[in-house]
C-alpha positions as CSV (number, residue, x, y, z in Angstrom):
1,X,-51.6,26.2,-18.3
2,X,-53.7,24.1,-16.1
3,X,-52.5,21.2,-13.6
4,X,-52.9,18.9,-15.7
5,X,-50.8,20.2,-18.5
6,X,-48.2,21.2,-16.3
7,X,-48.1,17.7,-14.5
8,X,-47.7,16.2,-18.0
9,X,-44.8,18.4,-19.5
10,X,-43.0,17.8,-15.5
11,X,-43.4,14.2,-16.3
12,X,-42.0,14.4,-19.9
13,X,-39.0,16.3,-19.1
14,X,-38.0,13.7,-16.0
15,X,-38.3,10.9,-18.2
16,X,-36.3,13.0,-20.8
17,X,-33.2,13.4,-18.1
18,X,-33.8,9.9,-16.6
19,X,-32.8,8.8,-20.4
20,X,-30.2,10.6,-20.8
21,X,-29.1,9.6,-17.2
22,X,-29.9,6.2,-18.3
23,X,-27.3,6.9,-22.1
24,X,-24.8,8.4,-19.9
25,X,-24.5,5.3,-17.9
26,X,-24.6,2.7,-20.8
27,X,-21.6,4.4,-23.0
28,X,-19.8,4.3,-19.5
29,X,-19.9,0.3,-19.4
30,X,-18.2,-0.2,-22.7
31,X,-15.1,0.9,-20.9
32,X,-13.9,0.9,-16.8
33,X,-15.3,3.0,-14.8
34,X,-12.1,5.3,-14.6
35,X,-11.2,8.5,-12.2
36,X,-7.8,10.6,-12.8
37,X,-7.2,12.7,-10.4
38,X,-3.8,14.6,-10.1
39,X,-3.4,16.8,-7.2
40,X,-0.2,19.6,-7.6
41,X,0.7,21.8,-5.2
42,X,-1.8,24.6,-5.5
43,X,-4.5,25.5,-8.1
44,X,-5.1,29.3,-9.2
45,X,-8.4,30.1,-10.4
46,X,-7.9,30.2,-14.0
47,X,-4.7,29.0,-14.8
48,X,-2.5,25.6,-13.5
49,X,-0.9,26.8,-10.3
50,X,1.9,25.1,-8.7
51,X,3.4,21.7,-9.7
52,X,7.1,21.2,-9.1
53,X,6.4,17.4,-8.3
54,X,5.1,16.9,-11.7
55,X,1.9,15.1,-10.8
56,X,0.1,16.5,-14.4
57,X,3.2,15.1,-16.0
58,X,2.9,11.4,-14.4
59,X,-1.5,12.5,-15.0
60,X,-0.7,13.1,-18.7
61,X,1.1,10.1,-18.9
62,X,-1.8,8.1,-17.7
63,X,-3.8,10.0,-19.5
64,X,-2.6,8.8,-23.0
65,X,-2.1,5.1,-21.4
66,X,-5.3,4.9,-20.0
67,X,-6.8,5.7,-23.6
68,X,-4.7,3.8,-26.0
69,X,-5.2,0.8,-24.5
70,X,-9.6,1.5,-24.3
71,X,-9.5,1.5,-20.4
72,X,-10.7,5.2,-20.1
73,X,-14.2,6.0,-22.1
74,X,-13.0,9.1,-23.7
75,X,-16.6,9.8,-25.5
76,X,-17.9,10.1,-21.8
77,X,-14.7,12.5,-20.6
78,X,-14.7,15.1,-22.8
79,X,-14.3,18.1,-19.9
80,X,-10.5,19.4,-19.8
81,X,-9.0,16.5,-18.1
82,X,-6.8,15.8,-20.7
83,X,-5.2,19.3,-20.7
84,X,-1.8,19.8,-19.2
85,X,-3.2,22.8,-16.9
86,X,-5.9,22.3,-13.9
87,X,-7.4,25.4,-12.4
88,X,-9.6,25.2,-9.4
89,X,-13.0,24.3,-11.4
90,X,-11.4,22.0,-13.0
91,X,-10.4,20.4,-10.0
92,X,-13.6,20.0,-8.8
93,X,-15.1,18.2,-12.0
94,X,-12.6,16.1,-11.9
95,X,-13.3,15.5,-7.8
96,X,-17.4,14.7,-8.5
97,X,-16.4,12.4,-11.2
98,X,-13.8,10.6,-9.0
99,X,-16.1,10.0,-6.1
100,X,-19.7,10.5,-7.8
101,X,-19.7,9.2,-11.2
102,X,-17.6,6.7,-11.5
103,X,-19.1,4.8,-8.5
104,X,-22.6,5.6,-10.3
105,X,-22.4,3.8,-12.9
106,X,-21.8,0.5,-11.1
107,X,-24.3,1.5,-8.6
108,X,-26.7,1.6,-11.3
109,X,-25.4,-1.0,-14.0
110,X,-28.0,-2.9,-16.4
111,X,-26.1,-5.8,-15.6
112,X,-25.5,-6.9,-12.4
113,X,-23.5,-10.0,-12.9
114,X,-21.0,-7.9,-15.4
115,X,-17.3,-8.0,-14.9
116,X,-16.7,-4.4,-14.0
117,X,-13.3,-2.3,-12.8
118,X,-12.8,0.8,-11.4
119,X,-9.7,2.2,-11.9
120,X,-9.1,4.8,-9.5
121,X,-5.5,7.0,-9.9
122,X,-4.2,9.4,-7.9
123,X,-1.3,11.7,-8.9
124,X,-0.5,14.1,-5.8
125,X,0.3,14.9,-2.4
126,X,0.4,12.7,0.8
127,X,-0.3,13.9,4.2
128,X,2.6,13.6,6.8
129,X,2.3,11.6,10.4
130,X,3.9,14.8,11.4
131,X,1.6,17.2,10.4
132,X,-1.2,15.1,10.9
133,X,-0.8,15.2,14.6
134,X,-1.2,18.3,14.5
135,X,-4.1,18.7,12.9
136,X,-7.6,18.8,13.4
137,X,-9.2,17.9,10.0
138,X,-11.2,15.1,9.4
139,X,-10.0,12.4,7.2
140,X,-12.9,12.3,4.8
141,X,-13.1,14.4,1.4
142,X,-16.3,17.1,2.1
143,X,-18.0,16.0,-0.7
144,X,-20.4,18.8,-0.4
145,X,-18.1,21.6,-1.9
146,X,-19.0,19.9,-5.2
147,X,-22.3,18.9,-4.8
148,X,-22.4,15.7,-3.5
149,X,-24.5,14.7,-0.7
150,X,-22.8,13.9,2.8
151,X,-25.5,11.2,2.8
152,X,-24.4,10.1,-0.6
153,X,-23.5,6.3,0.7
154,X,-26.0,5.2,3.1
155,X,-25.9,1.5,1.9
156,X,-21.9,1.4,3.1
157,X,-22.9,2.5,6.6
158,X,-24.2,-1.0,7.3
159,X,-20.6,-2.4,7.1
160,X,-18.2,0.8,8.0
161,X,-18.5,3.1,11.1
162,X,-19.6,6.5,9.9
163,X,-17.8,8.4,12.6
164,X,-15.6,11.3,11.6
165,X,-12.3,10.0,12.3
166,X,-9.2,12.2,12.3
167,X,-6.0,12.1,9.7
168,X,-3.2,9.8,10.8
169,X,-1.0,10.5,7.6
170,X,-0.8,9.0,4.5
171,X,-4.3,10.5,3.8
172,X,-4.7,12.2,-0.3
173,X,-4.7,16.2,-0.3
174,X,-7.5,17.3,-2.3
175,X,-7.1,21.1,-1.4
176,X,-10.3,22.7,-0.3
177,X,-12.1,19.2,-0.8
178,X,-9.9,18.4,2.5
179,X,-8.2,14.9,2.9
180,X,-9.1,11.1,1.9
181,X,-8.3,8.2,3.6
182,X,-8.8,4.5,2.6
183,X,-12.4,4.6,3.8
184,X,-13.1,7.5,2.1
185,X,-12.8,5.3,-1.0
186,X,-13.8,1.9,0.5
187,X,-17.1,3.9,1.3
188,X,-18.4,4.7,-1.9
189,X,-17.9,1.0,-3.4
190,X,-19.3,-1.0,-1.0
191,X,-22.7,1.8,-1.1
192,X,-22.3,0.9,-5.3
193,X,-22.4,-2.5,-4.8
194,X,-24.6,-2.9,-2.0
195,X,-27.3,-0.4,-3.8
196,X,-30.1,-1.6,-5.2
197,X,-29.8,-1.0,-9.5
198,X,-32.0,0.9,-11.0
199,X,-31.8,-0.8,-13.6
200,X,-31.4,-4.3,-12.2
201,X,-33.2,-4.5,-8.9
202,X,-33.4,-8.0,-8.3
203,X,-30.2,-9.2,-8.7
204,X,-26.9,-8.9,-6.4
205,X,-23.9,-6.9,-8.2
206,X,-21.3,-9.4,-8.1
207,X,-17.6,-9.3,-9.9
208,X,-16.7,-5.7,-9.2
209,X,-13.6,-4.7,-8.5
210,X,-11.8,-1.4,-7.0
211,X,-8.1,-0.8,-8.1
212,X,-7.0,1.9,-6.3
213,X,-3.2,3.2,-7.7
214,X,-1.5,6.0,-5.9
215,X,1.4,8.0,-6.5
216,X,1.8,10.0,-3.5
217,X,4.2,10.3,-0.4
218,X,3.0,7.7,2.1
219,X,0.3,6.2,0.2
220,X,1.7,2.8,1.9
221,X,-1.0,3.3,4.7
222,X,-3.9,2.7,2.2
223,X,-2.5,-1.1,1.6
224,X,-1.8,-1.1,5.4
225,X,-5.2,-0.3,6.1
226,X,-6.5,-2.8,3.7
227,X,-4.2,-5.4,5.2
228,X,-5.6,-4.8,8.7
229,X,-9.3,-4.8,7.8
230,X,-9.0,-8.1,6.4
231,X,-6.9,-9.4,9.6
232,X,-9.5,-7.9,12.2
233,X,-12.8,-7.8,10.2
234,X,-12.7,-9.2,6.7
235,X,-14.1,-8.3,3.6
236,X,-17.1,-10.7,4.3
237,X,-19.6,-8.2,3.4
238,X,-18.3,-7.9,-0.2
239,X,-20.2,-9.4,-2.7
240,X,-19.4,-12.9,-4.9
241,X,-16.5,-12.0,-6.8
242,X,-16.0,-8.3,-5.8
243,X,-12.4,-7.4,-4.5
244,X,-10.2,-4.1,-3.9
245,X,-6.5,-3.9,-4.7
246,X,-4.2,-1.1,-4.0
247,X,-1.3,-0.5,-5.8
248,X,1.0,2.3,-3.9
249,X,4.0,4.1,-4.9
250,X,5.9,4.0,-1.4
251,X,5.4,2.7,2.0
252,X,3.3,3.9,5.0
253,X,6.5,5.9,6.1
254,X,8.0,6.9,2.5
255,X,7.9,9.5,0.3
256,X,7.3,9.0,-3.4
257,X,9.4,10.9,-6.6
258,X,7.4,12.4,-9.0
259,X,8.0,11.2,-12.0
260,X,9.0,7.0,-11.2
261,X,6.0,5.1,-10.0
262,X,3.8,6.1,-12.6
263,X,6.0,5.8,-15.8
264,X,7.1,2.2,-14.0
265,X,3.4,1.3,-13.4
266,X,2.5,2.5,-17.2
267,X,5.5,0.4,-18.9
268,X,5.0,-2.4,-16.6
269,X,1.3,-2.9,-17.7
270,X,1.9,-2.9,-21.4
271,X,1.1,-6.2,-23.1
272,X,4.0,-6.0,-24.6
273,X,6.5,-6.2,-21.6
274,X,4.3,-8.8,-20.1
275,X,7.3,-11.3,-20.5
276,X,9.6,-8.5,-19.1
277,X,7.1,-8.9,-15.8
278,X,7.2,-11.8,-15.9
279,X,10.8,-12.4,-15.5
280,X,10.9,-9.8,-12.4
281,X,8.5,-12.3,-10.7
282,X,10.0,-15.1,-11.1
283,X,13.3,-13.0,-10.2
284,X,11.1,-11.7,-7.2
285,X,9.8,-14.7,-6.0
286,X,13.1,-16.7,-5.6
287,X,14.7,-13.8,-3.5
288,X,14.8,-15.0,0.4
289,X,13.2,-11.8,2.6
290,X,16.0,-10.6,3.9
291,X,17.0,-9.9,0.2
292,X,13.4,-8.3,-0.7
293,X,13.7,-6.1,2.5
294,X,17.3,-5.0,1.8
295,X,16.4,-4.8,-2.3
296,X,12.9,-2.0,-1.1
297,X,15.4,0.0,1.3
298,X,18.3,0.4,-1.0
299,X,16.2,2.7,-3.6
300,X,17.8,5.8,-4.4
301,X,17.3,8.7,-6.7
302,X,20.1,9.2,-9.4
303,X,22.2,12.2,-8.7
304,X,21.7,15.2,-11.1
305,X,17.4,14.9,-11.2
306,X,15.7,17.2,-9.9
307,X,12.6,15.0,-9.4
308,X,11.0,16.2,-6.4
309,X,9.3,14.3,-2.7
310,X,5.0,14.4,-3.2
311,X,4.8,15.3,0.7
């Protein structure tokens, strides 16, 4: 085979992948861009592990949500995320697809302008103020250990400090992936939306949005966090119409229940209770504060579960 032959067949067989890329990417933007990640207590290497806080329960339960109502693109995730069990590969499919694809196919949408959501769940573990002190960890996933580049989201290092910073708490376990804070998911959607499309070069991405819902113990410090970037710095650098929401199950000093948040969050975003929520607005909006504060301290678990802290 001479050079010439060989550069040709290189050339076909790029433009073959960079098509099927290219497919991959279009099938995606018929639904959100959706990542479900639970997180149990430990993963074995070929079975389910350890899960007495029923995160694959409350993951199950989204699961079947997230693909009745058409939010998750079930032609595209057809690995073994919808099985009960999650072993250590499994894991970390679900882990490149959380932080990799998902945020890819925004990075590189045909249509810029396009009214796009990620929807970004977490079912799992929250790391204690405690325990953070005394570790040493970094707060960012290693996003290496599933072959993804450290220097994945270069376009985001123009608006956020890329200095290892250390855990504080309320950071997600991802087991040998390490922790994740709210930058390590702010990160990857300002590099989306700042990148340049492949497929739309010209044009600013505008209308994205990042919902981030968590179901751990002391997820309250990723709204925290978002609340103080907005008072000190802003969110000027996002683009027309892009926002990021986070919807947690507890607060920055909480612990979640396995098995409340998520079922609540599911029943609450049916169309058919939308009078139901309704109602507890209004209800919730003509409390006085003293009323809310005493109404979010007063929660308690119902004697005789055995529904378990995410900490």
């Amino acid at each position: 085979m001479d050079k010439e032959e060989m550069e040709r067949r290189v050339a076909a067989i790029t433009k073959e992948r960079t098509e099927d890329d290219d497919n991959n990417l279009r099938r995606m933007e018929k639904h959100a861009r959706c990542a479900l990640l639970p997180s149990p207590e430990s993963l074995d290497t070929y079975s389910g592990g350890s899960d007495i806080t029923g995160t694959l329960d409350d993951f199950q339960t989204v699961f079947k949500w997230a693909t009745k109502c058409e939010l998750l693109n079930t032609e595209f995730l057809q690995r073994d995320d919808s099985k009960i069990h999650l072993s250590a590969a499994s894991f970390k499919n679900m882990i490149a697809n959380a932080f990799g694809f998902v945020f890819d196919a925004v990075k590189n949408t045909g249509d810029p302008t396009l009214d796009e959501l990620m929807f970004w769940y977490y079912a799992g573990h929250g790391l204690d103020k405690q325990n953070a002190q005394q570790l040493s960890y970094c707060a960012s996933p290693v996003l290496e250990r599933v072959k993804l580049s450290k220097d994945r989201f270069q376009e985001a290092r123009h608006f956020l400090s890329d200095e290892p910073r250390k855990v504080k708490g309320g950071e997600l376990c991802l087991h040998d992936i390490g922790f994740c804070d709210f930058n390590g998911l702010l990160k990857p959607f300002i590099d989306c939306i700042k990148h340049q499309s492949i497929n739309s070069s010209e044009e600013k991405k505008e209308n994205k949005h990042l919902l981030m819902v968590l179901d751990s113990c002391f997820s309250g410090q990723f709204a925290d966090d978002l609340t103080n970037l907005i008072q000190e710095e802003g969110l000027n650098y996002l683009n027309k119409g892009c926002t990021v929401t986070v919807q947690a199950s507890c607060g920055i000093n909480e612990t979640a229940v396995g098995g409340y948040f998520t079922p609540t969050f599911i029943y609450l975003n049916d169309p058919e209770n939308k009078e139901f929520l309704s109602t507890l607005k209004e209800e919730w909006n003509e409390l006085n504060e003293g009323d809310k504060a005493r109404s979010e301290s007063s929660f308690c678990i119902p004697s005789g579960t055995n529904h378990k802290n995410r900490r």
